[in-house]
C-alpha positions in Angstrom: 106.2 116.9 84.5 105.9 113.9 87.7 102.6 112.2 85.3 100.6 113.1 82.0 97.4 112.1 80.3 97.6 110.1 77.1 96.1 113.2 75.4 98.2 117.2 75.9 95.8 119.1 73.7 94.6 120.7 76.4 95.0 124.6 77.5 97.4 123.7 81.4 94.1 125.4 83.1 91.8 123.5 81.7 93.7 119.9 82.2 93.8 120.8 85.9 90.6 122.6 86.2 88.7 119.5 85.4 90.8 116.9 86.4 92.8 115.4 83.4 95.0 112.3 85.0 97.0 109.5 83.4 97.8 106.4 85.3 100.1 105.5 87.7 99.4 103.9 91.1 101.4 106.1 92.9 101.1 109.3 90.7 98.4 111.9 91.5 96.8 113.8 88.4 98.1 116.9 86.9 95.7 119.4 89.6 98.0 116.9 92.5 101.4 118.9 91.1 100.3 122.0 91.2 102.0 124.5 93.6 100.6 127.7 93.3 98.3 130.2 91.8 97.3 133.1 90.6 93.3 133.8 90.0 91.2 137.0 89.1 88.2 136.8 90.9 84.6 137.7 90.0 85.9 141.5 91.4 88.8 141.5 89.4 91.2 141.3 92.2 94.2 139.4 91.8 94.2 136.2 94.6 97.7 134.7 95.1 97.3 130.8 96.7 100.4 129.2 97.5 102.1 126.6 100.3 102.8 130.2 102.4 99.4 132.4 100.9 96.1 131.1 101.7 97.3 128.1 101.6 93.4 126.6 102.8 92.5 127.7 99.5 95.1 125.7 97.4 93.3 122.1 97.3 90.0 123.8 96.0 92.3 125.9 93.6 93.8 123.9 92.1 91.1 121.8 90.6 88.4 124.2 91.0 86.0 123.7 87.5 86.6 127.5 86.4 84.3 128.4 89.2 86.7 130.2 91.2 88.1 132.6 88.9 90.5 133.0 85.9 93.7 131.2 86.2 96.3 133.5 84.7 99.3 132.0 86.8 100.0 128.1 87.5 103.2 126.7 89.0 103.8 123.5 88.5 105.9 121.1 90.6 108.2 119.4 87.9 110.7 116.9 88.3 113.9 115.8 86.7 113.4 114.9 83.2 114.0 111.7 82.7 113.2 108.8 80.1 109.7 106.4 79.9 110.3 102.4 78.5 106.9 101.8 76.6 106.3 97.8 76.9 102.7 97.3 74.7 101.5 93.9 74.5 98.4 91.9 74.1 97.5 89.7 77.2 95.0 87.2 77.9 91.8 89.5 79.4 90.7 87.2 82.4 94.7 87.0 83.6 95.0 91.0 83.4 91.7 92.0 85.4 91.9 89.2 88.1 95.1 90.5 89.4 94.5 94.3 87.8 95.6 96.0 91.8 98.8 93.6 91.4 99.9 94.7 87.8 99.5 98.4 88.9 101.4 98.5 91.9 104.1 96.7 90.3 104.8 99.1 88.2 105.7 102.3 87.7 102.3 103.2 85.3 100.5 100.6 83.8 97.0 100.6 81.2 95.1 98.7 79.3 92.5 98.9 76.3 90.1 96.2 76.2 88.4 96.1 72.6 84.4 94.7 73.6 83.5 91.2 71.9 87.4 90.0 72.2 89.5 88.2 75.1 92.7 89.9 74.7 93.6 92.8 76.6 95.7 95.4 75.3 98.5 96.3 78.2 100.6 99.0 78.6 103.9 99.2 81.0 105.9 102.3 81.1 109.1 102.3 83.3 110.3 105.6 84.6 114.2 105.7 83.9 117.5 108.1 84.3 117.3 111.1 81.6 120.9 109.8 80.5 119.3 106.0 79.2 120.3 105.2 76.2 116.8 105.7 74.1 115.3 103.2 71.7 112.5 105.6 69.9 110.0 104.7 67.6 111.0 105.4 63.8 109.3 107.7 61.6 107.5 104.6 59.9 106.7 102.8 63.2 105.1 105.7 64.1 103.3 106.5 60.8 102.1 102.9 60.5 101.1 102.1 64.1 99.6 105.6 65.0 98.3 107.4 62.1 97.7 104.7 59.9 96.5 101.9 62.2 95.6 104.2 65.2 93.8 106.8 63.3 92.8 106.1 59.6 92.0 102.8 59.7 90.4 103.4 63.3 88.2 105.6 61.4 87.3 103.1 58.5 86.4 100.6 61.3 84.0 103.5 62.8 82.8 104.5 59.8 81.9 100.1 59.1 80.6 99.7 61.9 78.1 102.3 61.8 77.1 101.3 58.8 77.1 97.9 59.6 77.2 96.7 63.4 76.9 93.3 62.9 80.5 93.8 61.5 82.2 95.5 64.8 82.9 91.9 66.7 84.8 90.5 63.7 86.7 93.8 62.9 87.3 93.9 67.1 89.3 90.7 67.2 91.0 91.8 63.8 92.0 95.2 65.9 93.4 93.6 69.3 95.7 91.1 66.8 97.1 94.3 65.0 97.2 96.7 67.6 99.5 97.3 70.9 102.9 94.9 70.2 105.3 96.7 70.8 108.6 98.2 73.2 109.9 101.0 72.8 111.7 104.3 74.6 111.6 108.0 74.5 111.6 111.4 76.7 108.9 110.9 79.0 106.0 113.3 77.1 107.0 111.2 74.0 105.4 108.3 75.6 102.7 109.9 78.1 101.0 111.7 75.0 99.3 110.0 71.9 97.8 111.0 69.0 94.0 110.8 68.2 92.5 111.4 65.4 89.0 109.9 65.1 86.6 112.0 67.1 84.3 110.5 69.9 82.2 111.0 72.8 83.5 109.4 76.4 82.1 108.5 79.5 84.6 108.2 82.6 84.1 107.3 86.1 86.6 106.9 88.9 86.2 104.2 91.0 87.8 102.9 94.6 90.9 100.9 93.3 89.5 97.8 95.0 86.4 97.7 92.9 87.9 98.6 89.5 87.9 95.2 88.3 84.5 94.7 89.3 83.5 97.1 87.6 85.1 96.3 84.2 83.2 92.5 84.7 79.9 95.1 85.0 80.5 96.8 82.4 81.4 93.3 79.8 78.0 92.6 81.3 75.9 95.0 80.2 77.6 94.9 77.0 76.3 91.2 76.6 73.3 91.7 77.8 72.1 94.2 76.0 73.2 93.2 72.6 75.4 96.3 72.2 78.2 96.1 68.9 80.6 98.7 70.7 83.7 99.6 68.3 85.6 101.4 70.5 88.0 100.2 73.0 87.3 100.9 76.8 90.3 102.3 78.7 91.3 101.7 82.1 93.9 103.1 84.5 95.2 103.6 88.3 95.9 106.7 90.2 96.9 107.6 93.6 94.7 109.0 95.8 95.3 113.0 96.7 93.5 115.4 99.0 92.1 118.2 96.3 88.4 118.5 97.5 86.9 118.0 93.8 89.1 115.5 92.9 88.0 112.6 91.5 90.7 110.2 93.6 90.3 112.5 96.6 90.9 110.1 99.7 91.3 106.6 97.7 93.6 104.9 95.9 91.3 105.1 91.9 90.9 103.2 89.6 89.5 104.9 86.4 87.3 103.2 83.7 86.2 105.3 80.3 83.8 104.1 77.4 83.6 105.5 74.1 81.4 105.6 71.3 82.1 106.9 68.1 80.6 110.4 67.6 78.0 109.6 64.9 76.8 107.1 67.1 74.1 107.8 69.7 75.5 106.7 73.2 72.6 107.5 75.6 71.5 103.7 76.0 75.4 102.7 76.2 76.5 105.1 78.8 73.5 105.0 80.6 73.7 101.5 81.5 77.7 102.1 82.4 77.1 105.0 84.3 74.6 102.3 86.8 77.1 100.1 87.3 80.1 102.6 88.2 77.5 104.6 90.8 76.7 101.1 92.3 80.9 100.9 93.0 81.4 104.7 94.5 81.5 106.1 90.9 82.9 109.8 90.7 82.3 110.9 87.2 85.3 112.7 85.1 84.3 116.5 85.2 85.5 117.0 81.8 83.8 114.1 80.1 79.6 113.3 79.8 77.5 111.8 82.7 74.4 113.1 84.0 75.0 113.7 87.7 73.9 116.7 89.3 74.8 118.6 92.5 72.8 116.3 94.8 74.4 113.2 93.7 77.9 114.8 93.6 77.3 116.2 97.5 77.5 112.7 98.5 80.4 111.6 96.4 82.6 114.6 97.5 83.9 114.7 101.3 84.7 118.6 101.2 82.1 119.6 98.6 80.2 122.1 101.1 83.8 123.5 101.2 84.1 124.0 97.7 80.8 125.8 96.9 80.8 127.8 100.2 84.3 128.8 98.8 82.5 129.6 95.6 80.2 132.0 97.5 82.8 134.0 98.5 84.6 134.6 95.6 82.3 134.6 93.5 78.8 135.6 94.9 77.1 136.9 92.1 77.7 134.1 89.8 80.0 135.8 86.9 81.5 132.6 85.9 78.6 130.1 85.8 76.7 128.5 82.9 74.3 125.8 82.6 76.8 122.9 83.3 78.6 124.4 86.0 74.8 125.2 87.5 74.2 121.4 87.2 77.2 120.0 89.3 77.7 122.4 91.4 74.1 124.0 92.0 73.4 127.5 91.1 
């Protein structure tokens, strides 16, 4: 596949259906490769949208929140397989998100994790390459210490602390960005794309114009100060090319994509309430999949071809057979 998120646990429908990405400044989300489908609609008539079969119906299709029937068929528009170079490194934070559009253009996908209460910046530079490359993979024990040790178990422990203890979290934060993310290494592309998570959390994410994403991250470092907050989790922030799917969250602009987390015994309300402000005051779209607390009004004015989408809705499914109370929320009843 052209792009992947950094997590493949999902069902192919659902990653397209609400809009799981990964980054890239000139790669579209995984909805952006799709081709074709196949739905059952609300009658239980079988609706074929292609490039040559009601093709007007493909952009709302193919990201279309489970709203416009079951997807039983997807095509995909792959590419040649070919190999990723993974270069992880801690950076200086300031240097990274002053020239964050720079960095991102440069290459072919570029991330970084910024651990709150620390001034190092996590980066993460993969380099698309021939499928014949000569590979360098990680080892069985790189990948057991770095991933599920470090990544995962200790991860956990640090949650776990800093519940317990948040006074803890800045300390065990700087110990985290000097452990984590030093690294280069080379593998089939999905070997790279994908990581493993372990510790369980709940995640805010907004899409932003790719002009205000550092902005935004400054907002967000703000609000963190301000408020006192000991965050343990990392915040995540990536590029994307704009696309032309009418619910997509980089519809018609070059995106930039922010995400905080908390760790799932924590309460986040406060936390993601106060990130949520700042990424609506930038042209915030939020991530379908992931919490926010828009509702249809809001999301009419953030969406050029909304109107489209639910009068769409309407037709294929006038009765309502696949709503329920989210889908009521965002897209009206």
């Amino acid at each position: 596949m052209t792009n992947l998120g950094d997590i493949d646990r999902q069902s192919l429908s659902g990653a397209i259906s609400t809009g799981t990405h990964g980054t890239g400044a000139r790669f579209g989300g995984i909805a952006s490769q799709v081709v074709a489908a196949t739905l059952v609609t609300a009658d239980g008539d079988l609706l074929t949208v292609s490039e040559t079969e009601n093709a007007e119906m493909l952009p709302a299709v193919a990201l279309g929140l489970g709203v416009l029937g079951i997807l039983v068929d997807i095509t995909i528009q792959c590419v040649p397989a070919f190999v990723l170079e993974a270069v992880e490194r801690p950076e200086p934070l300031d240097a990274v998100v002053d020239d964050l559009e720079t960095r991102a253009d440069a290459v072919d996908h570029f991330e970084f994790y910024w651990f709150p209460h620390t001034a190092t910046a996590l980066t993460k530079t993969n380099t698309r390459l021939p499928a014949g490359t000569a590979r360098r993979p990680l080892t069985a024990t790189s990948r057991l210490v770095d991933d599920v040790l470090v990544g995962n178990v200790v991860h956990q422990s640090v949650c776990s602390a800093g519940r317990a203890a948040p006074g803890l979290v800045p300390g065990i934060n700087r110990l985290s960005a000097r452990v984590w993310g030093d690294r280069t290494f080379s593998d089939a592309s999905h070997r790279v794309f994908a990581t493993s998570r372990g510790v369980r959390f709940r995640e805010m994410e907004y899409a932003v114009p790719l002009e205000n994403l550092a902005s935004v991250f400054r907002g967000v470092q703000r609000v963190i100060d301000e408020n006192g907050w000991h965050v343990e989790f990392p915040i995540e922030v990536r590029v994307a090319a704009a696309d032309d799917l009418w619910l997509s969250t980089a519809t018609g602009r070059a995106t930039g994509y922010l995400a905080v987390h908390r760790y799932w015994k924590v309460d986040p309300t406060a936390y993601f309430a106060a990130v949520e402000e700042v990424m609506l005051a930038h042209g915030g779209r939020p991530h379908w999949g992931k919490m926010h607390t828009l509702g249809a009004t809001a999301l009419r004015a953030l969406y050029p071809r909304f109107d489209d989408f639910t009068a769409l809705r309407d037709r294929l499914d006038p009765h309502r057979a696949f709503r329920n109370p989210y889908l009521d929320r965002v897209l009206g009843g």
